[in-house]
C-alpha positions in Angstrom: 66.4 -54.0 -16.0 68.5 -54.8 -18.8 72.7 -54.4 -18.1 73.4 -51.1 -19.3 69.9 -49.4 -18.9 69.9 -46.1 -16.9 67.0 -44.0 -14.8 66.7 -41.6 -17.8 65.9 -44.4 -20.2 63.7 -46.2 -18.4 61.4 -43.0 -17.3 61.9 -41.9 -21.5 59.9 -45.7 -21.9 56.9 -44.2 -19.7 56.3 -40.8 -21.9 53.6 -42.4 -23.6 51.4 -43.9 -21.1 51.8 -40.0 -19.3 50.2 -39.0 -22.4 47.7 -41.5 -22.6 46.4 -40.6 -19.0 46.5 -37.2 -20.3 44.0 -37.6 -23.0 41.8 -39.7 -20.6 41.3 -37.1 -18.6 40.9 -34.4 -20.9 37.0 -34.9 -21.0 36.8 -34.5 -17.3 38.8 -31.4 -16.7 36.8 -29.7 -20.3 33.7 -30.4 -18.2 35.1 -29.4 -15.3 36.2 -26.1 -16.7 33.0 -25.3 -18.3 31.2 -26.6 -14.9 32.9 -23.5 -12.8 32.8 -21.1 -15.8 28.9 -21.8 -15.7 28.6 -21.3 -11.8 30.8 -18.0 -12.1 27.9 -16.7 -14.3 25.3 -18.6 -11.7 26.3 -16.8 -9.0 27.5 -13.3 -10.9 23.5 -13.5 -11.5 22.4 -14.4 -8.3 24.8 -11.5 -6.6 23.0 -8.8 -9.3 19.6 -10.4 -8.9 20.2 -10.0 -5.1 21.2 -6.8 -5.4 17.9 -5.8 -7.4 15.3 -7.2 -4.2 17.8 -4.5 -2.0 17.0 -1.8 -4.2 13.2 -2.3 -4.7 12.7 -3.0 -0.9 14.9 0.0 0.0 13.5 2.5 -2.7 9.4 1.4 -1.2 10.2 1.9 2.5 8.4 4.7 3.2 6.2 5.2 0.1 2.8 3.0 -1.5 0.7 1.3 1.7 0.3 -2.1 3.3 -2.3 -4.4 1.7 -5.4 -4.1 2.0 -6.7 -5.9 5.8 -8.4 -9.2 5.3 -11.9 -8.5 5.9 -15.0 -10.0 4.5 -14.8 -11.9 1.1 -11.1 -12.0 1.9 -9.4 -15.2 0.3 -5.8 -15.6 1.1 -5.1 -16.4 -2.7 -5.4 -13.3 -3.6 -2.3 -11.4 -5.0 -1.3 -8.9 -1.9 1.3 -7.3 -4.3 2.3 -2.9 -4.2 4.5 -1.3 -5.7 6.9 -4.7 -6.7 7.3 -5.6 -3.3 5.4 -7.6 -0.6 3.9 -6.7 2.3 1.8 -9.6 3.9 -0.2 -8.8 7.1 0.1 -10.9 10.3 4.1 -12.0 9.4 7.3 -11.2 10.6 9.9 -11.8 13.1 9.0 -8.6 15.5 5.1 -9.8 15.3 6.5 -13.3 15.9 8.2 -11.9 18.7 5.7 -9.6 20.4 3.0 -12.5 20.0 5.6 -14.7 22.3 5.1 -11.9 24.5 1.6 -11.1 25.2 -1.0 -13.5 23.1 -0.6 -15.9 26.3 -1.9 -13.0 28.5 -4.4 -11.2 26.1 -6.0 -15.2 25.5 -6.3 -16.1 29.4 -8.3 -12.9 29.9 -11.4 -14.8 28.1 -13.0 -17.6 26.8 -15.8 -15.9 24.5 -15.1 -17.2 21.6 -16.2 -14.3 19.6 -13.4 -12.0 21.4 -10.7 -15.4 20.9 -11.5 -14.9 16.6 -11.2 -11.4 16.8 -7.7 -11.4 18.8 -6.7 -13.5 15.8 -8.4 -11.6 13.0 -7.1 -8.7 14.9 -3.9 -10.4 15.0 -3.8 -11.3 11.2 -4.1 -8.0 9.5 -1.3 -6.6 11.8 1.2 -5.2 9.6 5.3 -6.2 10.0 7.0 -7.4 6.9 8.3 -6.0 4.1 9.6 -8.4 1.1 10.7 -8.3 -2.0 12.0 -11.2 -4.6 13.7 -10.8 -8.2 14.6 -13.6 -10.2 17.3 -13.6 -13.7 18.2 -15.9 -16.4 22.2 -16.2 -17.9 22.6 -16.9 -20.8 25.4 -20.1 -21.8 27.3 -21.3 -25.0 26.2 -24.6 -25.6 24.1 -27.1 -24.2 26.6 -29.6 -22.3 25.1 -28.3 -19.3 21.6 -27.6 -20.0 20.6 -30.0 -16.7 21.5 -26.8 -14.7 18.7 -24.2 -14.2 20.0 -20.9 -16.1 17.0 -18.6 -13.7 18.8 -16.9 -10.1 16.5 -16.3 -7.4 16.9 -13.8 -4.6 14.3 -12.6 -1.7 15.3 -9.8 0.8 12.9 -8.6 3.6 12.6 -6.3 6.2 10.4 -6.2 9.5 9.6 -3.5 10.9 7.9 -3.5 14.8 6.4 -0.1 15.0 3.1 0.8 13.2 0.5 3.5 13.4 -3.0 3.3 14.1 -4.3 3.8 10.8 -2.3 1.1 9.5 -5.1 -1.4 11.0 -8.7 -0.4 11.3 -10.5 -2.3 14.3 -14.0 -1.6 13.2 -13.9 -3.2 10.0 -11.7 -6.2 11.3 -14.9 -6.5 13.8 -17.9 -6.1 11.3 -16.0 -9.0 9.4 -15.5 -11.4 12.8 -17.8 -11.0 15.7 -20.0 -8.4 14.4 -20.4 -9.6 11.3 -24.4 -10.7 12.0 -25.0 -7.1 12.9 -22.9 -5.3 10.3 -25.2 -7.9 7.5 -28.0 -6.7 9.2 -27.3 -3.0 8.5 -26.2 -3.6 5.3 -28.6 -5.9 3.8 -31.7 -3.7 5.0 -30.2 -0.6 3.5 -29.5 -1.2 0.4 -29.6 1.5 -2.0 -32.9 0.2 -4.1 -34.6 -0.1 -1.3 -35.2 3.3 0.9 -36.1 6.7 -0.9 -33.1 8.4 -2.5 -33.4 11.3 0.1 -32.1 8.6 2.5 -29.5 7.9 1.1 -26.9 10.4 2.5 -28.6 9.2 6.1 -27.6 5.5 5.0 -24.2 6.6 3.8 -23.8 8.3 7.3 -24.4 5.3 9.5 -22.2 3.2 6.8 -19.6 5.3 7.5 -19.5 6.6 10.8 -21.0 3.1 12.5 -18.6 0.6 10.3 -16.2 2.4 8.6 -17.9 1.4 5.3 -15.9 3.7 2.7 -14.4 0.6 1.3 -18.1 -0.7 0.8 -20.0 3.0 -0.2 -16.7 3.4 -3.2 -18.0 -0.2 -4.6 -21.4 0.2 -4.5 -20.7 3.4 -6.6 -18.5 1.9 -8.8 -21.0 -0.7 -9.6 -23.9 1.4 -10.6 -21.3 3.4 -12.5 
């Protein structure tokens, strides 16, 4: 330090490199900025889009019906969806829960393997959840920060442990597991083109009373419609 120079002087020499810093930084705290701007909207959207799988799932409970019970010609990849919720058979905590409790038991009773699939088939078209997703976009000014995804998802579910007896039907569970040979049988041999049309309301008896076969009778009109 020079004689004569004071504190005040030499901090009045540094104003320019503060400013300097300054400007260096600028870009990070713009983007920085913008950055928690953009997740405000994120997760604005996430909150509504959350709220939206609430309403749905609360305004269902109670009205439309569980999907339809994986019988025959059944293929998991098709859509299981009512009234813009989900209700998959054979999931859920409380089935998860009562399986812990008595699938141990119910298995050690037997080791037909016949009665082992239909426990499971059984088992699988049990209903118990109720689910419901939503997904929205937000919009953004600019593109600094189009690596983000701009879509919110949200998924709310609800299980429920008690069901009533016509939620699951055990006849047609059986005629597609170990009864299916016999229920083929039936089926096969009376088919409509092949027995006298006075017949038929015998046939659509035994369908019906011996398998539970409205499902099948509705196609089979529906098809010569």
């Amino acid at each position: 330090m020079k004689p004569g120079d004071t504190p005040w002087r030499r901090g009045r020499a540094r104003r320019g490199n503060a400013l300097l810093e300054f400007a260096l930084t600028l870009p990070i705290i713009i983007f920085m900025a913008g950055l928690t701007m953009y997740m405000s909207f994120a997760m604005l959207t996430k909150q509504k889009v959350l709220v939206d799988c609430r309403r749905n799932l609360w305004a269902s409970a109670g009205h439309g019906h569980w999907t339809d019970l994986k019988l025959e010609g059944y293929t998991p990849s098709e859509p299981e969806e009512d009234d813009g919720t989900h209700r998959p058979r054979g999931a859920g905590e409380e089935l998860d829960r009562l399986q812990r409790d008595i699938q141990n038991d119910a298995l050690a009773e037997t080791a037909n393997p016949k009665a082992r699939e239909y426990w499971y088939r059984l088992w699988a078209n049990l209903p118990g959840r109720h689910e419901s997703e939503a997904s929205r976009s937000f919009e953004t000014s600019g593109s600094l920060w189009n690596f983000i995804d701009r879509t919110a998802h949200a998924k709310h579910l609800r299980d429920s442990s008690p069901w009533h007896f016509y939620h699951i039907d055990a006849w047609k569970v059986a005629r597609s597991g170990p009864l299916k040979e016999i229920f083929e049988a039936f089926r096969d041999n009376l088919e409509m083109e092949q027995f006298a049309p006075h017949f038929e309301p015998t046939r659509d008896d035994i369908m019906r009373r011996w398998w539970h076969g409205d499902d099948i009778l509705a196609e089979e009109d529906q098809d010569g419609g």
